[in-house]
C-alpha positions in Angstrom: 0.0 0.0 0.0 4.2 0.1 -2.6 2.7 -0.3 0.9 -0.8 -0.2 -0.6 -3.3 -2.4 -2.9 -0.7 -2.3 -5.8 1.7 -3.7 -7.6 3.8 -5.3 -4.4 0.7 -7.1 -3.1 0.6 -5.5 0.0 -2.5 -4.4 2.6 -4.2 -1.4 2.3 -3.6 1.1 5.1 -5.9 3.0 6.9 -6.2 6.7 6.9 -8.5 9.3 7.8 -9.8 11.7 5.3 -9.2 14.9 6.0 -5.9 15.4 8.7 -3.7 16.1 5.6 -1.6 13.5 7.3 1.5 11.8 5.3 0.0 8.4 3.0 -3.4 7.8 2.5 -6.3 9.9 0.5 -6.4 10.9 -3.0 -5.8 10.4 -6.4 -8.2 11.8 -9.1 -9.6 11.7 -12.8 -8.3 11.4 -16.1 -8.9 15.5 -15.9 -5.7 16.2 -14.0 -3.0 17.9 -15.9 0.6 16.7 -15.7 1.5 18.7 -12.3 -1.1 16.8 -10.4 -0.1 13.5 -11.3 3.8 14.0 -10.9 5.4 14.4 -6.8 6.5 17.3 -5.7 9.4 17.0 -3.6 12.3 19.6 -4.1 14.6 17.1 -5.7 18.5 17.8 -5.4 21.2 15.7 -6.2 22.9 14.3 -2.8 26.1 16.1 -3.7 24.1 19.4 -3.7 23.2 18.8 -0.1 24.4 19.4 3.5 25.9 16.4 5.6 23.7 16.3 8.7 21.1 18.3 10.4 17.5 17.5 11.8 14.0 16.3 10.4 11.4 17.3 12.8 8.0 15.7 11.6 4.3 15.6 13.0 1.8 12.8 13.0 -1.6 12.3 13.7 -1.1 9.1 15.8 1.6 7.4 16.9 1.4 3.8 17.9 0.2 1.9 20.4 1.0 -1.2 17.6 3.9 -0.3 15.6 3.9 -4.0 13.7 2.4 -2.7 10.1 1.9 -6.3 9.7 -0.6 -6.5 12.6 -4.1 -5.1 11.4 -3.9 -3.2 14.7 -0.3 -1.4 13.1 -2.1 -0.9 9.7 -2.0 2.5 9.6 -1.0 5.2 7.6 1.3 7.3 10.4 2.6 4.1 11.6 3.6 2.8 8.1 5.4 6.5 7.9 7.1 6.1 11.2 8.5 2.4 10.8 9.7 2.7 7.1 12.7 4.9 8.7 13.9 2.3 10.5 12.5 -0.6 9.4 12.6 -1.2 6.1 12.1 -5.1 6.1 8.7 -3.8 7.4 7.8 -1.4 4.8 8.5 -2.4 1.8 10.8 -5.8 2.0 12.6 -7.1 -1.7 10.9 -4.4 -3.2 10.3 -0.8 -4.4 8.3 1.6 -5.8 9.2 5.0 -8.4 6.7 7.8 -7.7 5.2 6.5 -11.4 4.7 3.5 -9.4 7.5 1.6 -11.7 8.3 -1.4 -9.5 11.3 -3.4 -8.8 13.1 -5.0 -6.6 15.4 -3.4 -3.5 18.8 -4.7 -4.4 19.3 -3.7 -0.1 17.8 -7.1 0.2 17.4 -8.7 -2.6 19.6 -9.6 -5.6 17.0 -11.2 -7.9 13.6 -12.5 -8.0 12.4 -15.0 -10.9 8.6 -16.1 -11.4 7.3 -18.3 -14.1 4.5 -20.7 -14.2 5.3 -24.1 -16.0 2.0 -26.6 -16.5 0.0 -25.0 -14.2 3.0 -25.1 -11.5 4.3 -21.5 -10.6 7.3 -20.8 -8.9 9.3 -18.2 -7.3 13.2 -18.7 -7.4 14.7 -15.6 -5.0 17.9 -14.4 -4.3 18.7 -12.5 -1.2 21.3 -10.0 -0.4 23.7 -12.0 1.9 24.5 -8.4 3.4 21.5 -7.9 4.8 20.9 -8.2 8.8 18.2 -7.6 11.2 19.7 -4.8 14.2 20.4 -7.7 16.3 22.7 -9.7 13.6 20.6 -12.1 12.6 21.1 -12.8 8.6 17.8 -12.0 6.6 17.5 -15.4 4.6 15.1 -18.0 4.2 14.1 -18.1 8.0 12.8 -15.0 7.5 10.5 -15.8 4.3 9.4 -18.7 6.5 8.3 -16.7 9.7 6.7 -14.2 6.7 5.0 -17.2 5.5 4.1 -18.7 8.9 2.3 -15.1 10.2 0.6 -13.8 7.0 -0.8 -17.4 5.2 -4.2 -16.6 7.2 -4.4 -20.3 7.7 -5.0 -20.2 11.8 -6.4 -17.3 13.7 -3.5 -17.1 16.2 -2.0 -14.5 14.0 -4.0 -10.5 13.6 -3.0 -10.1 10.4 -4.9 -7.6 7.9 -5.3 -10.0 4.9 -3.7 -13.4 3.6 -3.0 -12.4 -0.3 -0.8 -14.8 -1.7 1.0 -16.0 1.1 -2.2 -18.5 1.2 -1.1 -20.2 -2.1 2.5 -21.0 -0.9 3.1 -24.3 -0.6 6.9 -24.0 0.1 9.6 -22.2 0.8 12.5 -24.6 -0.3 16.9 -23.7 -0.3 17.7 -23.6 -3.4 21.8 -23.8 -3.0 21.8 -22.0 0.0 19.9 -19.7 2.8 20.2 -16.9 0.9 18.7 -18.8 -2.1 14.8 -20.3 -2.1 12.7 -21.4 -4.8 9.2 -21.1 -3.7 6.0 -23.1 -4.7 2.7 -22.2 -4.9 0.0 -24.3 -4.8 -1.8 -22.7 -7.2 -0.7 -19.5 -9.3 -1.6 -16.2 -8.2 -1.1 -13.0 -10.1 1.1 -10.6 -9.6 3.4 -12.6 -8.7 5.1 -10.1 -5.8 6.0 -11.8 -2.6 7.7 -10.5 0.0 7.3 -6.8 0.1 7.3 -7.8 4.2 10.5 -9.6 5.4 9.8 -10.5 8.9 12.5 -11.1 11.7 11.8 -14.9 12.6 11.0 -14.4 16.4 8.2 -12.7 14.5 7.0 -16.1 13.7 5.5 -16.1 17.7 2.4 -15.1 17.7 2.5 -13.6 21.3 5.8 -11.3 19.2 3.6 -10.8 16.1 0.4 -9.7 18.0 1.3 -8.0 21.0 5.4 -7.6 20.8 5.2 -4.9 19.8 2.8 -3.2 21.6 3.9 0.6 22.8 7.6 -1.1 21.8 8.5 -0.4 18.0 11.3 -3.6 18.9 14.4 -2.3 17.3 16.7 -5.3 17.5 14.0 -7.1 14.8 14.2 -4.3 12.4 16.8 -3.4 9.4 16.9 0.3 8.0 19.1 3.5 7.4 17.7 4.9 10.4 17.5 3.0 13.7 15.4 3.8 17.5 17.4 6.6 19.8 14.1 7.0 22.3 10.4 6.6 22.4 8.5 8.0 25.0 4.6 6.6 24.9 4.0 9.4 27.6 5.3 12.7 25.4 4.3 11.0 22.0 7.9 11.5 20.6 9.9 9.1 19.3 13.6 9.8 17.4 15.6 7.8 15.1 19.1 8.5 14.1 21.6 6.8 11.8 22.2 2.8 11.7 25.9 2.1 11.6 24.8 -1.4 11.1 22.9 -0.5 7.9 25.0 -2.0 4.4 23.1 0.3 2.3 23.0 4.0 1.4 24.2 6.2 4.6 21.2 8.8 5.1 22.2 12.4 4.9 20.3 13.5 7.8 21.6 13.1 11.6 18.5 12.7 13.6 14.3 12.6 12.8 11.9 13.3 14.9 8.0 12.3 15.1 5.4 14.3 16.9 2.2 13.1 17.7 -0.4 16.0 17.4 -3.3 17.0 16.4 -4.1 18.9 13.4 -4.6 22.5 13.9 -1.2 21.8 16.6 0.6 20.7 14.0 0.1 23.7 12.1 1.2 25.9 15.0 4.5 23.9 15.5 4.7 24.3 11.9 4.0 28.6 12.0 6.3 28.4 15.4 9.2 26.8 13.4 9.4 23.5 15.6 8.4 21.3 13.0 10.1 21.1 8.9 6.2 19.9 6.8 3.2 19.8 7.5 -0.1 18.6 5.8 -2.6 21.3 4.6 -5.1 19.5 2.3 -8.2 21.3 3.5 -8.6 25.2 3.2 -8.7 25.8 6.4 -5.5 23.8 7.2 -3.7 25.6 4.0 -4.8 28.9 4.8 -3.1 28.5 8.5 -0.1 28.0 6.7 0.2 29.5 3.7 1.7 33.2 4.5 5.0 31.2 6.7 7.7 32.9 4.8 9.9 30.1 4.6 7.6 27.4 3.4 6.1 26.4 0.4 3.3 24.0 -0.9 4.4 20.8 -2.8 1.4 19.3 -3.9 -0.3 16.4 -6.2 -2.7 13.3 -6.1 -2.9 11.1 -3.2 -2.8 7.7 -3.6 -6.2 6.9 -1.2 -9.9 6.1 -1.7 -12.8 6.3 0.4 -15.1 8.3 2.7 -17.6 5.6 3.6 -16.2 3.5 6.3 -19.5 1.3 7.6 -18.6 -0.7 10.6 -20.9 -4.1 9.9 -19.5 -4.9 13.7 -22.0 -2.1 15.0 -24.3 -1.0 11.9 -25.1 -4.6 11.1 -28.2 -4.1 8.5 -27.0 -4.5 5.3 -30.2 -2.7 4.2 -29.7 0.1 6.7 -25.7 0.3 5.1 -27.3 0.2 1.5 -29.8 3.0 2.3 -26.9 5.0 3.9 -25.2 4.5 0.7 -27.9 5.5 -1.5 -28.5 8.6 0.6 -25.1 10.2 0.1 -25.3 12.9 -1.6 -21.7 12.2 -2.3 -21.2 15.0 -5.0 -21.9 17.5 -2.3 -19.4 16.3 0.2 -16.9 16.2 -2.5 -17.6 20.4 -3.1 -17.0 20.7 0.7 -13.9 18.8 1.1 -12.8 20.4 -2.0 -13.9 24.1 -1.4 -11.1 26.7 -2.1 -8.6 24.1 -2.8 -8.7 24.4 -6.7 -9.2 20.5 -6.9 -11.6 19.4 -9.4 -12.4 15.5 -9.6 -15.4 13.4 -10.9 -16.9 11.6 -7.5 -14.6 8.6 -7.8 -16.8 4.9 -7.6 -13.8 2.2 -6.9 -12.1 1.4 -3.6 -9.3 -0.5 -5.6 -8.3 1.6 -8.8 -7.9 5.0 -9.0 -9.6 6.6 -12.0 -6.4 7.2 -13.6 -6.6 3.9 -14.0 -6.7 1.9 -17.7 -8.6 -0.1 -15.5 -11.2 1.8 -13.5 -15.0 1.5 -13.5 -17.3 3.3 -11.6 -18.9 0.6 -9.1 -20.5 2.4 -6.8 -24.7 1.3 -6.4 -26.7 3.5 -9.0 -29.6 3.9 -7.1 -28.9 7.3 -5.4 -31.1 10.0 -3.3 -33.6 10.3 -0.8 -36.0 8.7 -2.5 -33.6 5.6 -3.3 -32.7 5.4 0.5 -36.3 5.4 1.8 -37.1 2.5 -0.8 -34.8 0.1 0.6 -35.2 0.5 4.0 -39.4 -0.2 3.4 -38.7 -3.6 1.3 -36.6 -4.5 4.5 -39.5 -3.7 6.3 -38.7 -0.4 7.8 -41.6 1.9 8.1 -41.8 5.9 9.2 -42.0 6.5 12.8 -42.5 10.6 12.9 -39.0 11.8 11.3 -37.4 8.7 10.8 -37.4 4.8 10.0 -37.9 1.9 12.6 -38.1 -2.1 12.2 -39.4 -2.6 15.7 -37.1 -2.0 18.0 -34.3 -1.5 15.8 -33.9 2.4 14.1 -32.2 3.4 11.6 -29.8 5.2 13.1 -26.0 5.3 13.2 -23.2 7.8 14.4 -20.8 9.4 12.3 -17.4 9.6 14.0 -14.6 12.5 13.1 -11.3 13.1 14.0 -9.7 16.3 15.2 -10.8 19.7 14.6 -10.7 21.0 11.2 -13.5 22.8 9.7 -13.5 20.8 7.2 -14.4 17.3 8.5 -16.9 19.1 10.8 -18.5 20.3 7.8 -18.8 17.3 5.9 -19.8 15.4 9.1 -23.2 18.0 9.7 -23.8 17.6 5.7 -23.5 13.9 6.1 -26.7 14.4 9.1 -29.2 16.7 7.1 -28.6 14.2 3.8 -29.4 11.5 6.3 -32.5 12.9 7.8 -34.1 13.5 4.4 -34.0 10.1 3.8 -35.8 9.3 7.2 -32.2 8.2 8.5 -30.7 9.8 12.2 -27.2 10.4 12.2 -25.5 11.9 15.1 -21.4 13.5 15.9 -19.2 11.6 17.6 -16.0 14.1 17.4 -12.8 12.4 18.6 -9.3 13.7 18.7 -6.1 12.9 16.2 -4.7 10.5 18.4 -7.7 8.3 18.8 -7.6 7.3 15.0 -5.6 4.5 15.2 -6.9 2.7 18.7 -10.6 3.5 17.6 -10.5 1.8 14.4 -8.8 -1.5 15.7 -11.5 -1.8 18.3 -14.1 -1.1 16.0 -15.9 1.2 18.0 -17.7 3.5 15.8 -20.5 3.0 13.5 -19.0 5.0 10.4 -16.2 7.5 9.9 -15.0 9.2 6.8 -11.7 7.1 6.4 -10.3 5.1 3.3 -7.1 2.8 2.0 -4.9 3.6 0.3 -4.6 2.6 -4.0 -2.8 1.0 -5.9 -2.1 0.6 -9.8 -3.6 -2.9 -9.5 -6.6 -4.0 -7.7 -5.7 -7.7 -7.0 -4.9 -7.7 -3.7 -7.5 -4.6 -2.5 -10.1 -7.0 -3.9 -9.2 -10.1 -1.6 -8.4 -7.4 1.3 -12.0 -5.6 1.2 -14.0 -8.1 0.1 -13.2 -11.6 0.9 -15.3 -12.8 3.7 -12.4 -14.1 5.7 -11.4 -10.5 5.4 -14.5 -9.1 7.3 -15.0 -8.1 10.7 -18.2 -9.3 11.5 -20.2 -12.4 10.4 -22.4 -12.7 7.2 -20.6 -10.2 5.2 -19.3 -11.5 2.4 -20.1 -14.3 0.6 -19.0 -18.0 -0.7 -19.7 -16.8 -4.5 -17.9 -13.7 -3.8 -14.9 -15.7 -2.2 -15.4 -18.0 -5.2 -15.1 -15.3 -8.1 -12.2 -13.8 -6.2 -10.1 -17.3 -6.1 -11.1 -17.4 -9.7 -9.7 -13.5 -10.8 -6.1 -14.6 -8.8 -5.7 -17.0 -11.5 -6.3 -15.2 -14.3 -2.2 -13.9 -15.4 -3.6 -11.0 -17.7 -3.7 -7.8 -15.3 -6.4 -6.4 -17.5 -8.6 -9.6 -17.8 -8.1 -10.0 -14.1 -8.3 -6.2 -12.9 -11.8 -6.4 -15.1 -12.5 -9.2 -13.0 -12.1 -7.1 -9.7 -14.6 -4.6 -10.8 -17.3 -7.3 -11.3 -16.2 -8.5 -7.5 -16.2 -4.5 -6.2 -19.5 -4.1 -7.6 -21.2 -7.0 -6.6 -20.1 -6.8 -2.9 -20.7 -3.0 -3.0 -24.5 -3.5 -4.1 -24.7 -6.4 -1.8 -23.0 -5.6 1.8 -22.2 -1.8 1.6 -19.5 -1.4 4.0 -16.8 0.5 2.0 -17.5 3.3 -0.2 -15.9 6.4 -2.2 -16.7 9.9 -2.0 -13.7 11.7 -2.9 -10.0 11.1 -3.7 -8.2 14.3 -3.3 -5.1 16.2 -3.6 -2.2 15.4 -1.3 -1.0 19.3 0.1 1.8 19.7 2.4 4.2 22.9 2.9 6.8 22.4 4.3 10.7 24.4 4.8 11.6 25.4 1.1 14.8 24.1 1.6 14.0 21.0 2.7 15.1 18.6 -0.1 14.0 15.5 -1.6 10.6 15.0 0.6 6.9 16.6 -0.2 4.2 14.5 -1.9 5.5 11.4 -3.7 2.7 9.6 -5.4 3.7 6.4 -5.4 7.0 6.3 -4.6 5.9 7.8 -0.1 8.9 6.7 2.2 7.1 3.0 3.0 7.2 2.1 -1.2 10.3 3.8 -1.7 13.4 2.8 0.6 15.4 5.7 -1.1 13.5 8.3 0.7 14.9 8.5 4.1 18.5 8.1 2.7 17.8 10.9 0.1 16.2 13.5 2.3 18.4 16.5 3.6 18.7 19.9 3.6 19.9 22.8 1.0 23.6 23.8 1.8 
C-alpha cells in the first residue's frame, strides 16, 4: 500500500480523510493535468546537499502497535514512522518510483524469478547475503518462513490484515543456499510479488507478532538506514538517528523526529518553526499556513480512496448500510472537502483503482437519493415513525465519527446528518481527537467514519483485502460466490482480464453488503521548509514504497 493495494501485493492502510496527514487519501480523474499527477518534492542531487542536520515531523497518531503487519499497526502514520527504521517492514525485496514503476530493492534482494510451467508457478529468490536484522541475525530464508508462517491466514492465532498470496504457498525450499529459495505455490496467483514484508523470525510467535510490539517499535527485529534513539509513549515522541549497522546507502540526515499532534497543533508547530512539513489538504489547514515565509506548498494526487467507512460490527443491517449508501449525496461532500482548494475531480466509484486507471470503472450502487434510501429501507420492512425509520425495536440510526478539529471534517460530518435525515435516517457526531484514529478503528468502535485505503495501480490484492469474507469483521458479510469469483480472478495472469474481474467482485459486494464506499479522492497538500530537499508529496514512490526516501532527504547547503 508500494505499501498499498498495488503492484507489491501488500495491505491497504488505513487513513482518515481529511488530517492532511502523510499516505493515505487521494488520487483523481483522467482531468488532471501533468503537475497533479507527478510528486513534488524539491529534488536535489545528494552532492548538492548538506551532511547532517534534523527532520522534525508531526503525525496524527503514533502507535500503540507499531507491527504494520498487525491489522492493529495498519495504519497510515505508523507505516510513515516504521519505514525509517525498518525497512524489512515497509517495503521488504521491493520498491516503488513515484510513477509506481516497480522493482526490486537490491538492499535485500539480488533477484527475484517467477514463471509458471504446466500450471505449476514458482518463485526462485535471491537474497542480499549483506542484509541483517539490528540484532545480527542474517535475513534469509528463516525470514521468508516466519513471513510465511504469520501472513498465510491459515489459523487465527495471528491479527493479520489479509492473507494475499501468502495463502497459495506451498513451500519455501533452499535452493543452493539460505540466501537462495525457490518457492512453490499451490496454485498460481497474479502478480506474482512476494515479500514486500521480510519479517525477523522471532516474529514467527504469535505472542511477538500480535502483541510484541505493543507501545515497543522492537528495534533489534528491524533493518533500516535509520534505527530507534528513544520513544516516550507518555510525550508521543519518538527519534531515530543513523544505523551504523545499515549495508546500504548512509542517510544524509543526523536525527528525525516524530510528533504526535493533532491537526490544527501541528500547524502551530509548523508557524512556530518546531516542525520542517506539515499537511494542509483542506482550506482551512492551507490557509493557516500559507503566508509562513519560509515554506512552500508541494502538492499532487494522493494515492487513497474512500469516505464511507460502515462498521458491519455495529451497523449490522445491510439494508440500513445500502440505504446510507444511496442517501449520500456524495457530489456534495466532494464540493465541501474540496472548497477553495482548486481541486476538481469526478466523485470517484472504486475502492481499488484509481480513475487514472486503464482499469477503472465506476462501481459504486446507481440507485442514489432520498428517495432511493427510503425504498430500501421499506422492502426491508422499515416503516416511518414521525421523522425517521424503525423495524421494531431497531432504528435506523447510526453515528458518524470524526477526528480532530478542522473545519472541514466538521463540515462534511453536519452535511452527512441533514442528507441523512431527508431520507428518514438519524445520524448523530461523535468528534474524537487525532490521536484516537488509530486505537478506535482496531477496536471497531464506531458506527461510520470518513476514512479510506490507500490505492494501488492494481486492484488484486484490494479486492481479496476488502472483500473476501475471511477479510470481514463481523459475520455474514461477504459471501461464498464472492470468495469463489475472487479465487477465480487470482488466477487469471492477464492484469487487464483479471483487474476487469475485480470490478465485477467490487461491484457486486458494494451492491450487496455496503461497507466501504468512495466519496472523494483528493489532492495530497503539504508545505513544508523550502529548503528541505527531496521530501513533499510522492505519489507512489511515499517513504514505506520507496526505501530511497529517508537516505535521500536533507537539507539545501
Amino acid at each position: 500500500m508500494l505499501l498499498g493495494t498495488g503492484a507489491l501485493g501488500l495491505t491497504g492502510l488505513l487513513a482518515a480523510c481529511g488530517s492532511g496527514q502523510p499516505q493515505g487519501t487521494s488520487a483523481a480523474t483522467a482531468t488532471l493535468d501533468a503537475s497533479q499527477l507527478a510528486a513534488q518534492i524539491n529534488p536535489q542531487e545528494r552532492a548538492s546537499l548538506q551532511q547532517g542536520g534534523e527532520l522534525n515531523l508531526p503525525v496524527g497518531n503514533l502507535g500503540p502497535v507499531f507491527n504494520t503487519s498487525n491489522q492493529n499497526g495498519n495504519t497510515a502514520d505508523t507505516a510513515l514512522v516504521m519505514s525509517t527504521m525498518a525497512t524489512n517492514l515497509a517495503s521488504g525485496l521491493w520498491a516503488s518510483t513515484s510513477e509506481g514503476k516497480t522493482s526490486i530493492n537490491p538492499d535485500f534482494c539480488e533477484s527475484y524469478e517467477a514463471q509458471t510451467v504446466d500450471g505449476i508457478q514458482t518463485i526462485r529468490i535471491k537474497l542480499n547475503p549483506k542484509a541483517k536484522f539490528n540484532d545480527g541475525r542474517a535475513i534469509d530464508i528463516e525470514s521468508l518462513r516466519a513471513t510465511w508462517t504469520a501472513l498465510r491466514g491459515t489459523t487465527e492465532d495471528y491479527q493479520i490484515v489479509s492473507s494475499g498470496a501468502y495463502g497459495f504457498i506451498e513451500s519455501i525450499e533452499e535452493d543452493g543456499d539460505a540466501f537462495s529459495a525457490v518457492v512453490t505455490m499451490s496454485r498460481p496467483y497474479y502478480p506474482s510479488y512476494l515479500f514486500g514484508t521480510l519479517l525477523h523470525p522471532d516474529m514467527a510467535d504469535p505472542a511477538v507478532f500480535n502483541e510484541g510490539f505493543v507501545d515497543n517499535p522492537r528495534p533489534e527485529l528491524l533493518a533500516g538506514p535509520f534505527k530507534l534513539e528513544e520513544y516516550s509513549s507518555a510525550e508521543k515522541r519518538l527519534s531515530v538517528v543513523p544505523n551504523e549497522n545499515w549495508w546500504g546507502e548512509k542517510p544524509l540526515l543526523d536525527r528525525i523526529n516524530f510528533r504526535q499532534l493533532e491537526a490544527s497543533a501541528a500547524r502551530a508547530a509548523f508557524r512556530n518553526g518546531e516542525i520542517d512539513a506539515v499537511g494542509a489538504s483542506t482550506l482551512a489547514a492551507y490557509k493557516d499556513v500559507e503566508s509562513v515565509e519560509d515554506a512552500e506548498p508541494r502538492r499532487s494526487i494522493r494515492i487513497f480512496s474512500g469516505g464511507l467507512d460502515l462498521n458491519p460490527g455495529r451497523v449490522q443491517d445491510a439494508a440500513l448500510r445500502r440505504a446510507i449508501f444511496a442517501a449520500t449525496d456524495r457530489s456534495a461532500l466532494s464540493q465541501i472537502r474540496f472548497q477553495g482548494l482548486n481541486w476538481n475531480e469526478q466523485v470517484p466509484g472504486s475502492m481499488v483503482l484509481l480513475p487514472v486507471s486503464p482499469y477503472y470503472r465506476d462501481n459504486f450502487p446507481a440507485a442514489q437519493g432520498p428517495e432511493a434510501a427510503a425504498k430500501i429501507l421499506e422492502e426491508a420492512g422499515y416503516s416511518k415513525q414521525g421523522d425517521y425509520y424503525a423495524k421494531g425495536e431497531a432504528k435506523a440510526k447510526f453515528e458518524i465519527m470524526i477526528f480532530g478539529d478542522d473545519p472541514v471534517s466538521i463540515a462534511l460530518a453536519q452535511a452527512l446528518i441533514e442528507q441523512m435525515k431527508a431520507a428518514g435516517i438519524e445520524c448523530n457526531l461523535d468528534q474524537q481527537p487525532d490521536a484516537n484514529f488509530g486505537t478506535i478503528l482496531q477496536t471497531g468502535e464506531y458506527d461510520m467514519t470518513f476514512a479510506g485505503f490507500s490505492v494501488g495501480d492494481d486492484a488484486t490484492t484490494g479486492a481479496r483485502q476488502f472483500y473476501h469474507s475471511d477479510n470481514q469483521v463481523a459475520e455474514g458479510v461477504g459471501s461464498a460466490e464472492i470468495d469463489a469469483l475472487i479465487e477465480e480472478m487470482e488466477l487469471i495472469e492477464d492484469d487487464a482480464e483479471r483487474n476487469a474481474k475485480c470490478n465485477e467482485i467490487e461491484k457486486k459486494f458494494m451492491a450487496e453488503f455496503a461497507t466501504l464506499g468512495t466519496v472523494f479522492n483528493g489532492p495530497d497538500i503539504r508545505f513544508c521548509r523550502k529548503k528541505l530537499a527531496n521530501y513533499g508529496t510522492f505519489v507512489f514512490g511515499a517513504p514505506n514504497a520507496n526505501p530511497a526516501v529517508w537516505t535521500s532527504v536533507g537539507w539545501m547547503k
